[in-house]
MILOVO-12508 format. One record per residue: residue number from 1; residue in three letters; x, y, z of N, C-alpha, C in turn. Coordinates in steps of 0.2 Angstrom, whole numbers. Atoms other than C-alpha are relative to their C-alpha. Layout:
// MILOVO-12508
   torba   torpa      nX      nY      nZ     caX     caY     caZ      cX      cY      cZ
     NUM     ALA       X       Y       Z       X       Y       Z       X       Y       Z
...
//
This chain:
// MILOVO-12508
   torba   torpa      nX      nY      nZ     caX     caY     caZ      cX      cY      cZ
       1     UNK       5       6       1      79       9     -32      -1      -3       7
       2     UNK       1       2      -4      70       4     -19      -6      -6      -1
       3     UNK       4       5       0      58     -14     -17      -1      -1       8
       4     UNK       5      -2      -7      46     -13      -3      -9      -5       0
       5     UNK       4       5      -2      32     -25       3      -5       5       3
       6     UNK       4      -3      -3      28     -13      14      -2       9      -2
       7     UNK       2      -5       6      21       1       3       0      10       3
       8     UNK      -1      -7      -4      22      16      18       6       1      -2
       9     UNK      -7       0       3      40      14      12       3       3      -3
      10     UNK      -1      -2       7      39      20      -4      -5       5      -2
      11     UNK       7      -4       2      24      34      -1       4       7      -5
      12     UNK      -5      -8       1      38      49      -3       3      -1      -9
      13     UNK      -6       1       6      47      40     -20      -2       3      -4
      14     UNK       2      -2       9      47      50     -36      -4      -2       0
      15     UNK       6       6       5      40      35     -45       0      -4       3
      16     UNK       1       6      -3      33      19     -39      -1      -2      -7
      17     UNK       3       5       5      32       6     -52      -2      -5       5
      18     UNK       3       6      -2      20      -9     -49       1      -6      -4
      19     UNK      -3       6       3      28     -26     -53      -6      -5      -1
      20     UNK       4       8      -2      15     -40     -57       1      -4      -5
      21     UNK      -3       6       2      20     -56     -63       6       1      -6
      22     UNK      -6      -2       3      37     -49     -68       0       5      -5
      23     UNK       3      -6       4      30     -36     -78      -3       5       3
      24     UNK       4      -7      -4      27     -16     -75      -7       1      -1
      25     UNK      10       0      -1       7     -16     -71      -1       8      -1
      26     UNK       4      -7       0       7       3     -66       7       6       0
      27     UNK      -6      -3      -2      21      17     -64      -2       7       1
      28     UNK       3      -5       0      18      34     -57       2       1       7
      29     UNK      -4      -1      -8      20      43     -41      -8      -2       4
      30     UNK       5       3      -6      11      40     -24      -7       2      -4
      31     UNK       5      -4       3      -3      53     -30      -3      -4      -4
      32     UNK       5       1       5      -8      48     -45      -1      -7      -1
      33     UNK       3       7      -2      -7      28     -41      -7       0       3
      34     UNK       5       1      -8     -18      30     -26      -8       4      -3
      35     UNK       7      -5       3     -31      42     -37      -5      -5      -4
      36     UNK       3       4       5     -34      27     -48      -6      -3       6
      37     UNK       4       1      -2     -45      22     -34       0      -9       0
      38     UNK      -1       5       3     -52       4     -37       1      -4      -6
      39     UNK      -1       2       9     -47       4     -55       8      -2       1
      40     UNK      -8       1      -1     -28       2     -48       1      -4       5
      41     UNK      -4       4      -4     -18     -10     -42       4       2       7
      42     UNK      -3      -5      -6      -7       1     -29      -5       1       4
      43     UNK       5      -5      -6     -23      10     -22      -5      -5       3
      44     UNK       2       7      -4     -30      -9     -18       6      -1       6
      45     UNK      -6       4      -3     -14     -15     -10       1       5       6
      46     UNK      -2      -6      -5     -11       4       0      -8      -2       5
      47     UNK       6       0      -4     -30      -1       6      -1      -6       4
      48     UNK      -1       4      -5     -28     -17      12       5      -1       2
      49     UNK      -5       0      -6     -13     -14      21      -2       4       5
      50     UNK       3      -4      -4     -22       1      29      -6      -4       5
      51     UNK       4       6      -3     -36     -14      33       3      -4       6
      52     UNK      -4       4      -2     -23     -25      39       1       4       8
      53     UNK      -3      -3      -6     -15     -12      51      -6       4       4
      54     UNK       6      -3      -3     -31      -5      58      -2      -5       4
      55     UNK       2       7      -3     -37     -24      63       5       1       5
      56     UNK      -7       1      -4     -19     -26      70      -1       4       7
      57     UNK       2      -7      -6     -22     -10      81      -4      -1       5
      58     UNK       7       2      -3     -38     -14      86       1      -6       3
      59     UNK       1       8      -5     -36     -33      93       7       2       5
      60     UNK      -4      -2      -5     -20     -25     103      -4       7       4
      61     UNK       3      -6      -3     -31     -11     109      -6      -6       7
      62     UNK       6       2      -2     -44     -24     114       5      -7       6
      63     UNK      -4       0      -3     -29     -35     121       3       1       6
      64     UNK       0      -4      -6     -24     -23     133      -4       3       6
      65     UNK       7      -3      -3     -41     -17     139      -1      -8       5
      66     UNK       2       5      -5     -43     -36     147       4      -1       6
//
């Protein structure tokens, strides 16, 4: 069992289950979460984390360049 925030963490697991408001929302492996596209919860959350870390990247890319 593993409980991750940071969702790279848990790309490899069997199963991901998605917890929301103390209830299973979605359960399934990386694959078939991520498939759901906008229709799923996990495949929002894996996408704005990917947003998050991109920005991140980027204001330290532009950081350094000064």
């Amino acid at each position: 069992l593993v409980i991750a925030h940071r969702l790279s963490t848990i790309r490899k697991a069997d199963l991901v289950a998605v917890i929301q408001q103390g209830s299973v929302f979605e359960i399934g492996t990386h694959d078939e979460l991520f498939s759901k596209g906008e229709n799923g919860v996990y495949a929002k959350l894996i996408k704005m984390q990917e947003v998050a870390h991109e920005t991140a990247m980027n204001n330290a890319r532009k950081s350094s360049a000064r």
